[in-house]
C-alpha positions as CSV (number, residue, x, y, z in Angstrom):
1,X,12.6,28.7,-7.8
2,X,9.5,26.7,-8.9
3,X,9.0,23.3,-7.9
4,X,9.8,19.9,-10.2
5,X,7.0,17.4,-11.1
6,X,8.4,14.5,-10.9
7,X,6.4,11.3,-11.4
8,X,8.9,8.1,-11.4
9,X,12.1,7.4,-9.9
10,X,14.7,4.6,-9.2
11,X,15.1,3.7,-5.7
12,X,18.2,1.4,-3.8
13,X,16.7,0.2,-0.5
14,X,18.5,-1.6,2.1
15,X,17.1,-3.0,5.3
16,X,18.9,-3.5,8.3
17,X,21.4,-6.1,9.3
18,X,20.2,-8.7,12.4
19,X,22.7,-8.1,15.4
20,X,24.8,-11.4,16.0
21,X,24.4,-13.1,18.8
22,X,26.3,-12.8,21.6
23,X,28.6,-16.4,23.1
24,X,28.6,-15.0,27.0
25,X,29.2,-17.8,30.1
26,X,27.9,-16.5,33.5
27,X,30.3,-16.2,36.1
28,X,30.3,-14.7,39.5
29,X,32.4,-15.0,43.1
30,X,32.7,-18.4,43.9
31,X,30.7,-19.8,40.7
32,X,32.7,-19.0,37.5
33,X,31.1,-21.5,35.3
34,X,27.3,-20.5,35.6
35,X,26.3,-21.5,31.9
36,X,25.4,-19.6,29.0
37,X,24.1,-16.3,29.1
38,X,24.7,-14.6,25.7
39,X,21.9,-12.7,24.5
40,X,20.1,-12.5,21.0
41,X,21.2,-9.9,18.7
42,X,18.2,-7.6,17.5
43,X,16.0,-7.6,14.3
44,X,17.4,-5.6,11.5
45,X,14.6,-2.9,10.3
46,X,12.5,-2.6,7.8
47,X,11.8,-0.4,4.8
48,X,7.8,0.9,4.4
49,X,6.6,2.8,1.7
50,X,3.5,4.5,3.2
51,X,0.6,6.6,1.6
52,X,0.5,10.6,2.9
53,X,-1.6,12.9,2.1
54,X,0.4,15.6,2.0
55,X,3.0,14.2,-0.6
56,X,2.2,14.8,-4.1
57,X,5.3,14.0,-5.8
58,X,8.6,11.6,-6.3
59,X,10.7,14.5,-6.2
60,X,12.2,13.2,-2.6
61,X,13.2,10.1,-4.2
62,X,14.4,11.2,-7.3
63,X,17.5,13.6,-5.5
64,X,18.0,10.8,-2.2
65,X,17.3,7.5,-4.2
66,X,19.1,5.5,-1.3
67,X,17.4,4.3,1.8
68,X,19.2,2.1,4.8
69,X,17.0,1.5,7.3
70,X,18.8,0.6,10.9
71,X,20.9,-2.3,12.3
72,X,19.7,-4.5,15.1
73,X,22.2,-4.1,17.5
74,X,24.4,-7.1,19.1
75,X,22.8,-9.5,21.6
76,X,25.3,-9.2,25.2
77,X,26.1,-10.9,28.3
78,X,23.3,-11.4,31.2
79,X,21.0,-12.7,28.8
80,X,20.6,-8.8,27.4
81,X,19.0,-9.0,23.8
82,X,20.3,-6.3,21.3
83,X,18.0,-3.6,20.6
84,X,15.7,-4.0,16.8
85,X,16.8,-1.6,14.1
86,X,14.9,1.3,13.1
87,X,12.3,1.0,10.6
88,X,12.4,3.7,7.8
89,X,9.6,5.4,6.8
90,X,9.5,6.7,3.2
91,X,6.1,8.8,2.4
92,X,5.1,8.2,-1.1
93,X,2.1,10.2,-2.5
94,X,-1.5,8.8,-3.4
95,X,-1.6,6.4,-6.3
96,X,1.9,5.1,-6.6
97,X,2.7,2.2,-8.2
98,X,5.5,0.1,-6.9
99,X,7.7,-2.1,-10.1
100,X,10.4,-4.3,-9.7
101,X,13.6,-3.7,-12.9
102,X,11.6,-6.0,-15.0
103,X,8.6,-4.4,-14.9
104,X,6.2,-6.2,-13.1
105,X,3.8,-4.4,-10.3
106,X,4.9,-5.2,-6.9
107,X,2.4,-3.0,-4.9
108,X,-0.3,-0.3,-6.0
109,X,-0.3,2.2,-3.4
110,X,-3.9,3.8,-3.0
111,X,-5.2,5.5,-0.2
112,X,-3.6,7.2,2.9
113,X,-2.2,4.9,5.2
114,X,-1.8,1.8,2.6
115,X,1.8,0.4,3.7
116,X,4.3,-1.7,1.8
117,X,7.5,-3.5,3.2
118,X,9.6,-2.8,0.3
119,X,12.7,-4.3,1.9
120,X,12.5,-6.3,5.1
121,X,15.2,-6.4,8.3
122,X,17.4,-9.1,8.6
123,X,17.1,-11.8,11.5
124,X,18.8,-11.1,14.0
125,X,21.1,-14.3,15.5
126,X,20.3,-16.1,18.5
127,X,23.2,-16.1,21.9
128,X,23.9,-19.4,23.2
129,X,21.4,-19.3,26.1
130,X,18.8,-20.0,23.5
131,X,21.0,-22.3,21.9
132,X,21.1,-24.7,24.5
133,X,19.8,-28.0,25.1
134,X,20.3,-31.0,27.1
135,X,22.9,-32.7,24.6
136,X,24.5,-29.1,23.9
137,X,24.3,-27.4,27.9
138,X,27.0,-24.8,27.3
139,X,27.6,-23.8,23.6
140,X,30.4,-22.3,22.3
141,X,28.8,-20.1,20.1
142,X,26.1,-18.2,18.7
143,X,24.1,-17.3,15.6
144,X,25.1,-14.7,13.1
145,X,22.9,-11.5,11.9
146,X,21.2,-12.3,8.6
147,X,21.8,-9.6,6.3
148,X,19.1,-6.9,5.4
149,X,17.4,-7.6,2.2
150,X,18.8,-5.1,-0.8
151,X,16.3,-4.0,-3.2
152,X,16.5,-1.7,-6.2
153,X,12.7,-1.1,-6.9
154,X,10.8,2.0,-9.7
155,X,8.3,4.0,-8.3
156,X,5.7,5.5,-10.6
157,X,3.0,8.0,-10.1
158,X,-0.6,7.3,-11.4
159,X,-3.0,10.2,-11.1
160,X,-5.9,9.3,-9.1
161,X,-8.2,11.3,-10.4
162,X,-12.3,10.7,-11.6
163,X,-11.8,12.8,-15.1
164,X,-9.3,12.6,-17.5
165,X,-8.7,15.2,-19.6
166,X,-7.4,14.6,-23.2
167,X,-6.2,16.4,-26.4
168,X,-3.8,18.1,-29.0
169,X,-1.4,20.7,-27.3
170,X,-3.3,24.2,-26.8
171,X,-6.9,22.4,-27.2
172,X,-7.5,24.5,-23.7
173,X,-7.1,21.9,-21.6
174,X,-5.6,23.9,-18.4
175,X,-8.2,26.9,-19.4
176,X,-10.7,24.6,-18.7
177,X,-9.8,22.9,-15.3
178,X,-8.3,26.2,-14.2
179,X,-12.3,27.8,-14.3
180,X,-13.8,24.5,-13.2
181,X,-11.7,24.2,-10.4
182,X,-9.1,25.9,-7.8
183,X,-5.9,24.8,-9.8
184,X,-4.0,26.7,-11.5
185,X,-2.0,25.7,-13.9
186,X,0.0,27.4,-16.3
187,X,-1.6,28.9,-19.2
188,X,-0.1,30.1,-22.7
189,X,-0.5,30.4,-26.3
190,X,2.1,27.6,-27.4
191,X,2.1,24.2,-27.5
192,X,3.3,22.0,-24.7
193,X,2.5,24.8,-22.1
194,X,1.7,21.8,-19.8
195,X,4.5,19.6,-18.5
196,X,2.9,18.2,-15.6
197,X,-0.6,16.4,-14.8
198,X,-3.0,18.9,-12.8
199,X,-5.3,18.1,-10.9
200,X,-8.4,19.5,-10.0
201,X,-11.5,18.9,-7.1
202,X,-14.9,20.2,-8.4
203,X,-18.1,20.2,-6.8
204,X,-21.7,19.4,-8.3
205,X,-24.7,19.1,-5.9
206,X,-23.6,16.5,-3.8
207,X,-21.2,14.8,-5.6
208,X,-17.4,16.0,-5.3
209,X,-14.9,14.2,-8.2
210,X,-10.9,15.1,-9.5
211,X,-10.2,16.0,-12.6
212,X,-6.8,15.3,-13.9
213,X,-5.1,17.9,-17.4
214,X,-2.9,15.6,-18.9
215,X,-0.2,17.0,-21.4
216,X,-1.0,17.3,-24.5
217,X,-0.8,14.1,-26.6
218,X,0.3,14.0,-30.4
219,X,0.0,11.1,-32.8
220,X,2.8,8.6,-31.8
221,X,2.3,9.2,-28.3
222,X,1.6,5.2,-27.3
223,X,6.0,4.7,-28.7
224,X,6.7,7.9,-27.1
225,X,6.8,10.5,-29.4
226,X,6.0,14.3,-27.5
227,X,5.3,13.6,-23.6
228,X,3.1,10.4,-24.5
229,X,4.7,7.7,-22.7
230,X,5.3,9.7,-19.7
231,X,2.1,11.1,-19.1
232,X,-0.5,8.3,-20.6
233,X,-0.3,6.5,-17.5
234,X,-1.9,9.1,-15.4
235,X,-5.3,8.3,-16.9
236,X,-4.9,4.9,-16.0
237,X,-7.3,5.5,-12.8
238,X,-9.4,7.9,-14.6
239,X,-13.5,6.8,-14.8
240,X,-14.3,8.9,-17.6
241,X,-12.0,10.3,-20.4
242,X,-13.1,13.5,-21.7
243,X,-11.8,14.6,-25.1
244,X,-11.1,18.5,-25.2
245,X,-11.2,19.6,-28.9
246,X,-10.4,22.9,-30.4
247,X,-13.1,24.1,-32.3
248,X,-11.3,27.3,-33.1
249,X,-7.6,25.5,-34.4
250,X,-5.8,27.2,-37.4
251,X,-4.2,24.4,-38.5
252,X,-5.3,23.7,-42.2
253,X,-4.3,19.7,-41.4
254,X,-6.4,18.9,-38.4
255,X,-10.1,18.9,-37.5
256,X,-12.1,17.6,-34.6
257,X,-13.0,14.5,-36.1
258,X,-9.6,13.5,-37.0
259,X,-8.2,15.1,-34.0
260,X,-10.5,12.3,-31.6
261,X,-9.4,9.7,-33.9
262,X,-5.6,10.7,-34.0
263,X,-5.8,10.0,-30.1
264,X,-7.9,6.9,-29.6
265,X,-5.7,5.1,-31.9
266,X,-3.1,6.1,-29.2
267,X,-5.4,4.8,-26.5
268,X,-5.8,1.6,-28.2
269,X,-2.2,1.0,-28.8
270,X,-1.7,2.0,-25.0
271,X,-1.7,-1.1,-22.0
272,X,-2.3,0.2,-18.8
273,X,0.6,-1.4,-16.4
274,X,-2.3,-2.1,-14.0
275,X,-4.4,-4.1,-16.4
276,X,-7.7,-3.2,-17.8
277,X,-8.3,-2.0,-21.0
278,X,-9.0,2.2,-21.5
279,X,-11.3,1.3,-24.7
280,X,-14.2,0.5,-21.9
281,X,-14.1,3.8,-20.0
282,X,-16.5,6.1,-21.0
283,X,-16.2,9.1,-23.3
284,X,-17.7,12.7,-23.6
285,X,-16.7,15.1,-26.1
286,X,-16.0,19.3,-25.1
287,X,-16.2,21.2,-27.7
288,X,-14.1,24.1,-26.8
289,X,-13.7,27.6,-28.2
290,X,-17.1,28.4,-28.9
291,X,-16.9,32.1,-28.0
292,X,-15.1,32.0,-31.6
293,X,-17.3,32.8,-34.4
294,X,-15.5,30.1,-36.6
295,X,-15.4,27.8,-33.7
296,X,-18.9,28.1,-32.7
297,X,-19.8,27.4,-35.9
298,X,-17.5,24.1,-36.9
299,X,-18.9,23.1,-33.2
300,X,-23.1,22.9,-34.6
301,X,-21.6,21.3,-37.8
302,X,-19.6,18.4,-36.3
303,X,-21.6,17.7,-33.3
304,X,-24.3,15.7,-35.1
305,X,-21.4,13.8,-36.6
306,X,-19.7,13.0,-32.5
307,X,-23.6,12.0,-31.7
308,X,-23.6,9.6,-34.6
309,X,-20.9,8.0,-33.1
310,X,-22.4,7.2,-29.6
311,X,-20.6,10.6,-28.0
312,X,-22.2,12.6,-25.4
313,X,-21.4,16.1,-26.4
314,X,-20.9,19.3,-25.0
315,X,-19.8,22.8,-26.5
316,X,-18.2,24.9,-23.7
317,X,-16.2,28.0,-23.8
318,X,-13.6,28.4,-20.7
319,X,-13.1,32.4,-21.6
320,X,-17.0,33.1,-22.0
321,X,-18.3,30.1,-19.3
322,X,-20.8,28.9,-21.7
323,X,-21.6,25.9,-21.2
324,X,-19.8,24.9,-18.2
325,X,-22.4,24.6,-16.1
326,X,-24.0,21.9,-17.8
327,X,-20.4,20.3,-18.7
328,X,-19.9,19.6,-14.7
329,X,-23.2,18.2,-14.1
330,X,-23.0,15.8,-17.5
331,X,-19.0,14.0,-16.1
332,X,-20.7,14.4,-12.5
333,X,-23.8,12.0,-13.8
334,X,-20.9,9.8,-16.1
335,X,-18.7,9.9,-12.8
336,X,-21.5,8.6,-10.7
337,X,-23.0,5.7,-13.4
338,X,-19.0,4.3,-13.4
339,X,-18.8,4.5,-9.8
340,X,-22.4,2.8,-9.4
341,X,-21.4,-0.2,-12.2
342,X,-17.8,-0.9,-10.2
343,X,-17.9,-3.8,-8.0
344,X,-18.3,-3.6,-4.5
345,X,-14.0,-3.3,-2.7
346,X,-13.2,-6.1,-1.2
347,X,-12.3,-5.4,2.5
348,X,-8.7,-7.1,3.0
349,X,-8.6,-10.4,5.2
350,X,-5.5,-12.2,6.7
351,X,-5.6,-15.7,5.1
352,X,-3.8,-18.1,6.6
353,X,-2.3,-21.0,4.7
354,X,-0.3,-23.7,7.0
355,X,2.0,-25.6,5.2
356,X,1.4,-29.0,3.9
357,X,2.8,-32.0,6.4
358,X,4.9,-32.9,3.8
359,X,6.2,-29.6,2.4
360,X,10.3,-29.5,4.2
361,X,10.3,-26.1,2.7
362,X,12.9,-27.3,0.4
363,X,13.7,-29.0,-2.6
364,X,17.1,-30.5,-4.0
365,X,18.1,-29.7,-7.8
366,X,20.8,-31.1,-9.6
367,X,23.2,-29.1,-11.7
368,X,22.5,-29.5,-15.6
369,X,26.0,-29.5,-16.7
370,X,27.4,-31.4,-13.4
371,X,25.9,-34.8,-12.1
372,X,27.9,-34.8,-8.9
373,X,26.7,-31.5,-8.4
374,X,23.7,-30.0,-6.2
375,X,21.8,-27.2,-5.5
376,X,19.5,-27.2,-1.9
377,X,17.3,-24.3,-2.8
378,X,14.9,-23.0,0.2
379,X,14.5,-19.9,2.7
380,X,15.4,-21.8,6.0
381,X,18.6,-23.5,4.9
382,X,19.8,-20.5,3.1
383,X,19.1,-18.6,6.1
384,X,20.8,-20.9,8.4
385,X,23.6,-20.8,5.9
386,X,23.9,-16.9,6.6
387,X,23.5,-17.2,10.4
388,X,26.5,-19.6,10.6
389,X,29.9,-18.7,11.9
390,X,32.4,-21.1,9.5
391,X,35.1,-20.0,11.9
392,X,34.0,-21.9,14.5
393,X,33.5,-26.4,14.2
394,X,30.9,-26.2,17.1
395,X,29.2,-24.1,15.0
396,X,29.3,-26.1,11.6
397,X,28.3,-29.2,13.9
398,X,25.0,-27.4,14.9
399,X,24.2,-26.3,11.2
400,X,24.8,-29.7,10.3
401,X,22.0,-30.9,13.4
402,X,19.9,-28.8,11.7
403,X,20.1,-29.8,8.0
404,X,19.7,-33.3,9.0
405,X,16.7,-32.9,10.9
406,X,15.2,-30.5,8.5
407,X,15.5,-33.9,5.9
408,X,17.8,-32.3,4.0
409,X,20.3,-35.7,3.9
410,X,17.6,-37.9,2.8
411,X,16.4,-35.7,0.2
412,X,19.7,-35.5,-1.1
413,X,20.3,-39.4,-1.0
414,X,16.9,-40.0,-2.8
415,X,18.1,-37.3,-5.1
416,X,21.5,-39.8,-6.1
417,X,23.9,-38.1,-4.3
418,X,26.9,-39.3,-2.6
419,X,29.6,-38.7,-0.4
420,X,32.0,-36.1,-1.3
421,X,29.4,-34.6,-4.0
422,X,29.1,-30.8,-4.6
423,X,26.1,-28.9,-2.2
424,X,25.5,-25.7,-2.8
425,X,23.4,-23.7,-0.5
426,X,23.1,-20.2,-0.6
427,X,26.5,-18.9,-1.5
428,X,28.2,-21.3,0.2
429,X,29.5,-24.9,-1.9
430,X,30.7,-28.0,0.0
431,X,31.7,-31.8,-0.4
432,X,28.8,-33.4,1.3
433,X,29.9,-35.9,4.2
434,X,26.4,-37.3,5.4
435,X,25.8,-38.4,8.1
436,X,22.6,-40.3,7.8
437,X,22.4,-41.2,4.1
438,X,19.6,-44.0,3.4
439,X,19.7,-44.6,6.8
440,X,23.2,-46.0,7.3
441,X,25.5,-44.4,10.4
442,X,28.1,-43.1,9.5
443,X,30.5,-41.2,12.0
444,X,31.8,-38.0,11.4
445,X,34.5,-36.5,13.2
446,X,33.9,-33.0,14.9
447,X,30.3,-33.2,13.9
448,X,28.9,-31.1,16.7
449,X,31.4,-31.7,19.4
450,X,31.8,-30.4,22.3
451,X,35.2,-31.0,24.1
452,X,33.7,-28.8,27.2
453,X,31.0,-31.7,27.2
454,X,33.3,-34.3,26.7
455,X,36.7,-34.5,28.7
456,X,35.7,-36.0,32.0
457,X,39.2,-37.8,32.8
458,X,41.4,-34.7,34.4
459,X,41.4,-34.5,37.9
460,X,39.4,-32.7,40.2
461,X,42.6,-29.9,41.1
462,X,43.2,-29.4,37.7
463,X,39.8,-28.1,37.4
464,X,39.8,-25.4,40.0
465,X,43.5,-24.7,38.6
466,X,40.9,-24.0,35.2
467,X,38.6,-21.8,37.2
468,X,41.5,-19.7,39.1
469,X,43.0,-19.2,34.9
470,X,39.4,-18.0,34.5
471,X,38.6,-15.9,36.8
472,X,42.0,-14.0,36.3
473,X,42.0,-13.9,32.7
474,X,39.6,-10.7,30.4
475,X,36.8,-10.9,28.6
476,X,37.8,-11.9,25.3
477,X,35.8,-10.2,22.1
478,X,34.6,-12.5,19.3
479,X,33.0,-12.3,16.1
480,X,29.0,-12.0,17.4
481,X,29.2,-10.7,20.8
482,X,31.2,-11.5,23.8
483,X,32.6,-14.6,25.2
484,X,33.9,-14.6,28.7
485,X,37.1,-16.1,28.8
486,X,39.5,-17.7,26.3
487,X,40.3,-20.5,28.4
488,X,38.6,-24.0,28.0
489,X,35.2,-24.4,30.0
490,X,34.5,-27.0,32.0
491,X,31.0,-28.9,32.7
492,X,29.6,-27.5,35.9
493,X,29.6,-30.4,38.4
C-alpha cells in the first residue's frame, strides 16, 4: 500500500490536569495533633510540538488528531508532593507552520529541535503545609488542580526547500527534478500525475540546495481551482521560483508566453500566510522539451522575448540532458545571491520584562447591558478561582485573603461597585460582600475562620477526650487529598 502525503491537519490537544493538594494533619503515638503535613499535588504536563528530522509528513496527526498529555498526580500526607504529569512529545516535520481556528500563525516550526508548547499543564494545588501561616497554623484545606489548557490548533506543512518549481500539468516538472536529483517521483503522460510536493537535494561545486516539484497549477489556482490552494503554500520558503514551460505542448490555446503569465497572475493574487510578498523572489525561465524538433525550435523563437522581459533563461531537455548542466549551476549562482542579500538570523535571546509597580495584573470591566454587574478579568484571580474548593468556607475565606490583597476590592470600589453587586470571575458569578471597600471595615461572618483557631473556652479533659476520638477514628478521604480525621482539631498547646 503506498503512503499518503498529507500536508495539514486539525489537532485537539489537552494538557494535563495539576494534582490537588492534599489537607493531611501529622499525628503520631503520644502527639496526634502535629500540624499540617499535606503535600502539593503535581504539575499537569505539557504538550510540545518538536522539529524531527526524520518526519516528513502530517499523516500521524491526520488519523490520531487527539493528544492528552499526563495528570500530575495528588499531593499526600508526610509532606509527599504528587508526582508532575508527563509531557507529550508530538514530532512534527521540518517547516510546519502552527494556526490557531482563525487563522492566525501561532508558531513557524523551522529547523530540528525548534520546540513549541502548544498546550501547557495545569498547576498543580498546594497541601496545607504550604498554606500555613502564623494567623492560619493548621488549615483545613488545600488548593485544587488547575485544569490543563485545551487547544484545538491546524497544522500546515510548508516546503522548505531553495527552488521552486512551477508550471501547467505535464510541463515536465517531476522529469526534471527526478534527473537532477535522487527523487523519484512519479512520472506519466497525463495531467495532474503529481499530487504531492517532491523534494529534491542537488549538488553544484560546493553549494548543496532543495528543490521542491509543486503540482501542477492552472489558471484559478490562487481561489482554488485544480490543486492550487493546497499546494501554493509550499513555495512560500522557496528563494528562487523557476518556471518550467513546455516547449513541445499540443494544445492549440496555450503558449509559453501566456503560459508564465497565466501563473504569475496566480502568484500575485496569492498571500503567503507567513508574510512577504512572492513578486520579489527571483525568476528563471526552463525551457523544456528541447529534444523536440517543434519544441526546440518555439524555444530559439520565444527566448529573446523571456530576455526582453528581464528573465534569465535556460532551454533544458530532462530526456536528452541538454542543458542541465548549466541549469544547476545558473539556480545554484541565483540560490547563493538570495542567500547573500538575506539578513543576517537573529540568534534568540530571553528578554525579560518585569511588571510595572503598578500593574495588579488585573483590571475590572463593567457589564454593558448591566450597571450592577462586573467582570474581574486576569490570569491570577481566574486561576485562584479554579484552585478553590467552594465546598469548603475556610477555603472561600482564604480566596477571599487573596483577592483583597491582590487590590482587587479597591479596584472594584473605584470602579462604582457596591455591596451585593454581580462579580464575575472566571466562570464563577457572586454578590460581592467587601470587606474593605474605600477603606471602611466591614465584618464579615466566616470570612476565613478558623474554629480550630478559635474555641479556647472547653476544658482541658475535653480535649484529650478529642485526641483519644482521633486517634481511634480512620483516615477520612476528601476532595484533594487526604485529611486525617473527621473529628474537630484542636490548637496544639
Amino acid at each position: 500500500m503506498a503512503s499518503r502525503f498529507v500536508d495539514r491537519a486539525v489537532i485537539h490537544l489537552t494538557a494535563g490536569n495539576g494534582g490537588h493538594g492534599c489537607a493531611s494533619v501529622h499525628r503520631e503515638k503520644f502527639k496526634p495533633l502535629g500540624g499540617p503535613d499535606g503535600g502539593n499535588g503535581g504539575n499537569g504536563g505539557d504538550v510540545l510540538l518538536v522539529v524531527d528530522a526524520n518526519v516528513h509528513t502530517l499523516l500521524d496527526f491526520h488519523f490520531r488528531p487527539h493528544a492528552h498529555a499526563g495528570n500530575g498526580k495528588l499531593g499526600m500526607g508526610a509532606h509527599r508532593n504528587g508526582a508532575q504529569g508527563e509531557t507529550l512529545i508530538m514530532k512534527v516535520p521540518d517547516g510546519t507552520v502552527v494556526l490557531d481556528n482563525d487563522g492566525e500563525v501561532l508558531a513557524d516550526l523551522v529547523g530540528v529541535g525548534t520546540t513549541f508548547v502548544a498546550a501547557e499543564g495545569g498547576r498543580g494545588g498546594l497541601g496545607n503545609a504550604q498554606l500555613a501561616s502564623k494567623s492560619r497554623k493548621a488549615p483545613g484545606f488545600a488548593l485544587k488542580g488547575e485544569p490543563g489548557e485545551t487547544r484545538d490548533l491546524v497544522l500546515e506543512l510548508r516546503s522548505v526547500a531553495d527552488v521552486g518549481l512551477l508550471g501547467f500539468p505535464s510541463a515536465g516538472k517531476s522529469s526534471l527534478i527526478s534527473v537532477l536529483s535522487s527523487a523519484r517521483p512519479k512520472i506519466a503522460d497525463y495531467p495532474f500525475t503529481t499530487l504531492v510536493p517532491n523534494l529534491g537535494v542537488i549538488t553544484a561545486d560546493d553549494n548543496v540546495f532543495t528543490m521542491a516539484d509543486v503540482p501542477g497549477l492552472i489558471p484559478g489556482a490562487s481561489e482554488g481551482k485544480g490543486l492550487g490552494l493546497d499546494f501554493l503554500r509550499h513555495i512560500e520558503r522557496c528563494a528562487v521560483l523557476a518556471h518550467i514551460v513546455d516547449c513541445a505542448t499540443l494544445d492549440p490555446g496555450r503558449d509559453p508566453l501566456s503560459d508564465v503569465d497565466a501563473l504569475e497572475k496566480e502568484l500575485s493574487l496569492y498571500t503567503p500566510s507567513l508574510g512577504g510578498d512572492l513578486k520579489d523572489r527571483p525568476r528563471v525561465i526552463v525551457l523544456n522539451k528541447i529534444d523536440v524538433p517543434d519544441g526546440k525550435e518555439l524555444a530559439e523563437l520565444v527566448r529573446p522575448l523571456f530576455e526582453a522581459r528581464g528573465y534569465k533563461v535556460l532551454e533544458v531537455s530532462a530526456i536528452t540532458r541538454e542543458g542541465l548542466r548549466e541549469l544547476t549551476f545558473a539556480l545554484s549562482e541565483v540560490v547563493k545571491e538570495y542567500r547573500a542579500a538575506q539578513p543576517p538570523k537573529e540568534e534568540k535571546v530571553i528578554v525579560i520584562r518585569p511588571t510595572a509597580v503598578n500593574d495588579r495584573g488585573f483590571k475590572i470591566v463593567q457589564d454593558p447591558e448591566d450597571e450592577e454587574a462586573f467582570f474581574v478579568i486576569g490570569r491570577r484571580p481566574e486561576r485562584w478561582i479554579r484552585q478553590t474548593d467552594f465546598g469548603n468556607d475556610e477555603a472561600v475565606g482564604y480566596l477571599g485573603d487573596r483577592l483583597n490583597r491582590l487590590g482587587v476590592e479597591d479596584a472594584l470600589a473605584r470602579a462604582g461597585a457596591v455591596p451585593g453587586n454581580s462579580i464575575t470571575i472566571g466562570d464563577v458569578t457572586f454578590d460581592w460582600e467587601p470587606s474593605t471597600p474605600a477603606g471602611i471595615a466591614v465584618r464579615m461572618s466566616g470570612r476565613g475562620t478558623d474554629m480550630r483557631l478559635e474555641d479556647h473556652s472547653r476544658p482541658r479533659a475535653v480535649e484529650r477526650k478529642e485526641s483519644r476520638r482521633i486517634r481511634r477514628d480512620g483516615p477520612d478521604e476528601i476532595e484533594g487529598g487526604m485529611v486525617e480525621s473527621s473529628a474537630p482539631v484542636e490548637r496544639d498547646r
